[in-house]
C-alpha positions in Angstrom: 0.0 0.0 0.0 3.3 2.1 0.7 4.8 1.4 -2.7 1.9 0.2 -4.7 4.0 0.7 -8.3 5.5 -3.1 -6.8 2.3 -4.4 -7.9 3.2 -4.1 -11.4 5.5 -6.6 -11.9 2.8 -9.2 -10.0 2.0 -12.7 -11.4 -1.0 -14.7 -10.6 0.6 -16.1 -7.5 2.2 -13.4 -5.9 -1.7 -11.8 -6.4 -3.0 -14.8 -4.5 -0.5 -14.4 -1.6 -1.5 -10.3 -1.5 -5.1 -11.0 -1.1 -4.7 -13.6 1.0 -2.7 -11.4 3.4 -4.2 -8.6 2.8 -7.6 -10.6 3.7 -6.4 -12.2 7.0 -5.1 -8.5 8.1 -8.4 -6.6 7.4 -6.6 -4.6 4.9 -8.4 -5.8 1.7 -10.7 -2.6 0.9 -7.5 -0.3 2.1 -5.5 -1.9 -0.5 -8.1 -1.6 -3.4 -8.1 2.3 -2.0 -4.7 3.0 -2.6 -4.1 0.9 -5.2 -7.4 2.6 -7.0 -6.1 6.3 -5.9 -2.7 5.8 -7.1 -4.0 4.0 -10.8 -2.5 0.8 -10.4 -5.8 -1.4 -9.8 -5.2 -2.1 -13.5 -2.7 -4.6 -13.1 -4.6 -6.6 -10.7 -6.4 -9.9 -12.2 -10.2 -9.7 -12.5 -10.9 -12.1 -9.8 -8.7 -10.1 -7.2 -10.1 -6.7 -8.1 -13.8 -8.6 -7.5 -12.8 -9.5 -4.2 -11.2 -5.7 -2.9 -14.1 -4.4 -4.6 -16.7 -6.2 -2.2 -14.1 -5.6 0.4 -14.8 -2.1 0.1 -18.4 -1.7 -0.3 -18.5 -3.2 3.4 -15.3 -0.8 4.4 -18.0 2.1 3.0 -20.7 0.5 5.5 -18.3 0.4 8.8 -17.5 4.2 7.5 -21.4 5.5 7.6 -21.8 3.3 11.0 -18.8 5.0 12.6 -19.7 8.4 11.8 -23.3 7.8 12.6 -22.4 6.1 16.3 -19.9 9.3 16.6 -23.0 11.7 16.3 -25.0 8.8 18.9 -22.1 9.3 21.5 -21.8 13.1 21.3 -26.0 13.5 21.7 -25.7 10.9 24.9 -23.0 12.8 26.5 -24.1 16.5 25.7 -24.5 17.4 28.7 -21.8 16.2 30.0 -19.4 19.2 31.0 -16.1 17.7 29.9 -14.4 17.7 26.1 -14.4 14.0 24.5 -11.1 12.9 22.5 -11.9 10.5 19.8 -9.3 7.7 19.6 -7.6 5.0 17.1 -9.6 4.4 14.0 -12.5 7.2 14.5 -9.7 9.6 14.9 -8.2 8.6 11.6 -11.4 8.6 9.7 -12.8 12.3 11.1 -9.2 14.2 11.1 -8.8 13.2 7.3 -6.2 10.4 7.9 -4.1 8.5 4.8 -4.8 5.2 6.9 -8.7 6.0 7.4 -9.8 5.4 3.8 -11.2 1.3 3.7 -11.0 0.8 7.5 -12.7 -2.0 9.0 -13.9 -0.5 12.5 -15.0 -3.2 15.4 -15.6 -0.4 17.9 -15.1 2.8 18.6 -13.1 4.3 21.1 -13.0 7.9 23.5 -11.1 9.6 26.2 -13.1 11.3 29.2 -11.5 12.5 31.6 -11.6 10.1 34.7 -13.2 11.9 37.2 -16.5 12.3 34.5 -16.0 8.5 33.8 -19.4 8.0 36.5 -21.2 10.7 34.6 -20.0 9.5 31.2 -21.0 5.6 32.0 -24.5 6.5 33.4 -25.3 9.0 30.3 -24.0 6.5 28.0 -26.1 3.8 29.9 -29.1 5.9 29.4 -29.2 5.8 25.9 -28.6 2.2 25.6 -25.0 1.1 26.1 -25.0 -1.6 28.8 -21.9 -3.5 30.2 -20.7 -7.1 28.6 -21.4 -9.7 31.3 -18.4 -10.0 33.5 -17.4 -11.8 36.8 -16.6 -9.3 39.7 -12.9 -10.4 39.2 -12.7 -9.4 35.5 -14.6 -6.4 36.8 -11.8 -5.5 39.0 -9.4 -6.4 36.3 -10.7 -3.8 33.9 -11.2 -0.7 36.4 -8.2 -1.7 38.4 -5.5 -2.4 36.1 -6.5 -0.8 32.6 -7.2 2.6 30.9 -10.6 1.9 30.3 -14.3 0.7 31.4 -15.6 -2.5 31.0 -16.5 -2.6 26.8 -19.8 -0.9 26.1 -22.3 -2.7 23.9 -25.5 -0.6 22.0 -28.8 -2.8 23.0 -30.1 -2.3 19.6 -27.6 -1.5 17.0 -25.5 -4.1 18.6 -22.3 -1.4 18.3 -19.0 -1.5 20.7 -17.9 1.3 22.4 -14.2 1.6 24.7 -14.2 4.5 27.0 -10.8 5.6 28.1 -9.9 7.5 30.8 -5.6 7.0 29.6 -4.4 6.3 26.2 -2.0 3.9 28.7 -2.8 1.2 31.2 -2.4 1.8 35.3 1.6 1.3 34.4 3.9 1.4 37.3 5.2 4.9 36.7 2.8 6.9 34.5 -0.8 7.1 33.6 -1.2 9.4 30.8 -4.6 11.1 30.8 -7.1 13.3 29.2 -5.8 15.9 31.4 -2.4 15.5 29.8 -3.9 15.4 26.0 -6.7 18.0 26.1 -4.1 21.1 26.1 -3.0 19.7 22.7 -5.7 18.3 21.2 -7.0 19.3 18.0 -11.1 20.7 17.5 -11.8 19.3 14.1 -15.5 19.5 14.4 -18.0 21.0 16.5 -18.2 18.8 19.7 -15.5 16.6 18.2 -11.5 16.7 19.0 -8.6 14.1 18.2 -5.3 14.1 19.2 -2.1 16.3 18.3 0.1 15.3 15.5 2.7 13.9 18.0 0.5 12.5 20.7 -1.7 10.6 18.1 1.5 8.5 16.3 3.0 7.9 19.9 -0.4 6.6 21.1 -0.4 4.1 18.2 3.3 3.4 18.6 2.4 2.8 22.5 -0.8 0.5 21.8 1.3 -1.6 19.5 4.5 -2.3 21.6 3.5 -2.3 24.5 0.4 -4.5 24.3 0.2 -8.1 25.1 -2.3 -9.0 22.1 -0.8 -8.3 18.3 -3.6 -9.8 16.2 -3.9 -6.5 14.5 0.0 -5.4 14.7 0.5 -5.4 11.1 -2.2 -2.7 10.7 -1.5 -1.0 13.5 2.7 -1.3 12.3 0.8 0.2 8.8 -0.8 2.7 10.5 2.4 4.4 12.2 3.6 3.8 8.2 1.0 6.2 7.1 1.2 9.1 10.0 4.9 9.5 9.6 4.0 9.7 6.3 1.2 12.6 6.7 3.1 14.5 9.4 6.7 13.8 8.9 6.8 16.7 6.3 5.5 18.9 9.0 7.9 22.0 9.6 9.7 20.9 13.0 7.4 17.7 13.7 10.6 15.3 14.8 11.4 17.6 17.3 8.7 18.3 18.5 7.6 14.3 18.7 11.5 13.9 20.6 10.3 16.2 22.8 6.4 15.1 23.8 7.8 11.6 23.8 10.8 12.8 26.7 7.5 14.8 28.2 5.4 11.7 28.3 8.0 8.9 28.8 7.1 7.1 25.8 10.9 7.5 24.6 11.7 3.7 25.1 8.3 3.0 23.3 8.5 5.3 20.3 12.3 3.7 19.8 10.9 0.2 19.1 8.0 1.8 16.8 10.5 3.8 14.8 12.9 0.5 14.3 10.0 -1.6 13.2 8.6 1.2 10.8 12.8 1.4 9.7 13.0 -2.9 9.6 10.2 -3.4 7.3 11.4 -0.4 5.2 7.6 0.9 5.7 9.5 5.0 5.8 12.5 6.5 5.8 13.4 7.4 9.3 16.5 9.6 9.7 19.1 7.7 11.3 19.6 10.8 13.4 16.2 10.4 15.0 17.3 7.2 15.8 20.4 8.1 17.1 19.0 10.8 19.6 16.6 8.2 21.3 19.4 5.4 21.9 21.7 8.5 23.3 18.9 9.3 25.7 17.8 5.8 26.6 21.6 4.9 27.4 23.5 2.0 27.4 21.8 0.4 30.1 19.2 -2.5 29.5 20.5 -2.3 25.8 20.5 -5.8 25.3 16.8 -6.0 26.5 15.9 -3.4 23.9 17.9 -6.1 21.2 15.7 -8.8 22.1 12.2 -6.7 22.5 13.3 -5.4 18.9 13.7 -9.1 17.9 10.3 -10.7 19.0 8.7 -7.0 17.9 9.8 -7.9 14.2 8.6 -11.6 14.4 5.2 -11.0 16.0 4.0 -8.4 13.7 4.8 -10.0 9.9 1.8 -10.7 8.3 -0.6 -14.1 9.4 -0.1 -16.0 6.9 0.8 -20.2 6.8 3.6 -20.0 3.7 5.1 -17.0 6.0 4.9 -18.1 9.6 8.5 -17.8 11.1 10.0 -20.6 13.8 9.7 -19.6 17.3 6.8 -17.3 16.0 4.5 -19.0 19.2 7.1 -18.7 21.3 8.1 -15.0 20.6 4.1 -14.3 21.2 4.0 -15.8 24.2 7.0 -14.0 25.9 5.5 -10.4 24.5 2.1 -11.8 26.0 3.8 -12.0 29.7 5.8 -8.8 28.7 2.4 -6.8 28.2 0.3 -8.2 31.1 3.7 -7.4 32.9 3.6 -3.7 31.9 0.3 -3.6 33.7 1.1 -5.1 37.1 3.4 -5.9 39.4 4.3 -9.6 39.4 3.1 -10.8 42.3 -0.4 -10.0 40.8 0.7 -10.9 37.5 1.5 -14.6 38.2 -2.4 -15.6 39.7 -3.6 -13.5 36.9 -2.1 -15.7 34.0 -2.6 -18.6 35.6 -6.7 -17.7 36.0 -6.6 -17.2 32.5 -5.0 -20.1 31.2 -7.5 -21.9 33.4 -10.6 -19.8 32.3 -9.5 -20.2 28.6 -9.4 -24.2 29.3 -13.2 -23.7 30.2 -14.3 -22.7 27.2 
């Protein structure tokens, strides 16, 4: 989608393998977009443009359901005296993004500020959001331990909604709030704000390195692709992203997203930038950084059977314990696993 002249030189196989991937990654009606944008759809086999085509037709429909459930969320929470941040792929898709075009959207996601969160749940409740069934200890889990509510689902239209009070989880030395983002934040509609250049690409950086599930890290890996892209050209964006990265402590994080973006040749990342963040993260833990970098590059290749790596289980599992691990301490982490392994066995 980055280079999409490659396509070009494409046989019938290596068209299979793209739509195959590009299937299993939810990325099918995104690649007919750029492909389409760019004029290179031409070279793609009847059969493959059929299936992008239907792809996004159904990209269109999570579009029009988005912005629709946007418009349901502001109404339920109007009077609510506090600004709401829209996150992730809603974000994208309202401030104009070059990943937003053929999005597949499963929920929707916001950031209150946490001392609205009781006024925000109960308005939301109101108009028909009501809590997934959950035991008291997954409960606890949720409010306790991440940056968010317990999911919301719409009684009738059957929608998800994740309200965040961080764009991080309880981690042992910062919680970054709506507090911290609202300053910055960007009104890009009436009622309607997203977040700054910088703090949107390190929230995205952040969610994909530093999370414990990477069933969606290619996109997300894409997605970090695509806002360098849009904002690198910015006047003084690099330094001002070095900087709100050293503000936030997100320095270590934004390091292993600029290496995977660099690995997979996704951008071109100065060197320089690169050079800056392993000055200020030191020498020390430098070989833990090697190996995070390793299992980083492994986990986030494209699902697919004819491209699955050795160890690939194994790397997944360790970043598993390494995200749960970013959440708690380890005397809670060790009883958590272990009751989720079990609860997993139940099912």
């Amino acid at each position: 989608m980055l280079s999409p002249e490659k396509v070009s030189t494409f046989d019938v196989r290596d068209w299979e393998v793209l739509i195959r991937q590009a299937r299993q990654e939810r990325l099918l009606a995104r690649l007919y977009y750029h492909l389409s944008s760019s004029d290179f759809i031409s070279y793609a086999p009847e059969k493959a443009q059929l299936h992008m085509q239907s792809a996004w037709k159904v990209a269109e429909k999570h579009e029009l359901s988005v912005r629709w459930e946007v418009d349901r969320i502001l109404y339920a929470l109007r009077d609510i005296d506090s600004e709401i941040i829209l996150l992730k792929g809603a974000a994208y898709l309202f401030a104009n993004r070059t990943c937003a075009p053929g999005r597949l959207y499963t929920d929707v996601d916001i950031l209150v500020d946490k001392m609205q969160m009781p006024d925000v749940e109960k308005a939301l409740m109101i108009q028909g959001w009501v809590q997934e069934e959950l035991d008291e200890y997954d409960q606890h889990y949720y409010r306790k331990w991440t940056h968010e509510i317990p999911p919301l689902r719409h009684r009738r239209r059957n929608t998800l909604l994740d309200v965040h009070h961080s764009i991080t989880p309880n981690i042992f030395h910062y919680d970054i709030g709506a507090e911290d983002l609202l300053p910055d934040s960007i009104e890009i509609a009436r009622g309607v704000r997203v977040l700054s250049n910088e703090d949107m690409l390190l929230h995205v950086i952040v969610h994909l390195v530093n999370e414990e599930d990477f069933s969606s890290g290619y996109r997300d890996l894409l997605d970090i692709a695509f806002l360098i892209q849009d904002f690198s050209d910015i006047k003084e964006f690099w330094d001002r992203l070095l900087q709100r990265a050293q503000d936030l402590d997100f320095e270590l994080p934004l390091f292993y997203g600029l290496k995977l973006v660099a690995h997979y040749k996704l951008q071109k990342i100065d060197a320089l930038v690169i050079r800056q963040l392993e000055k200020r993260l030191g020498i020390l833990k430098w070989l833990v950084r090697s190996i995070v970098c390793y299992l980083l590059v492994k986990v986030v290749f494209p699902k697919d059977s004819q491209c699955q790596q050795k160890g690939l289980f194994f790397s997944r599992w360790l970043l598993y314990v390494r995200g749960h691990y970013l959440r708690m301490p380890l005397y809670l982490l060790v009883p958590h696993l272990i009751r989720k392994s079990f609860k997993q066995k139940e099912y």
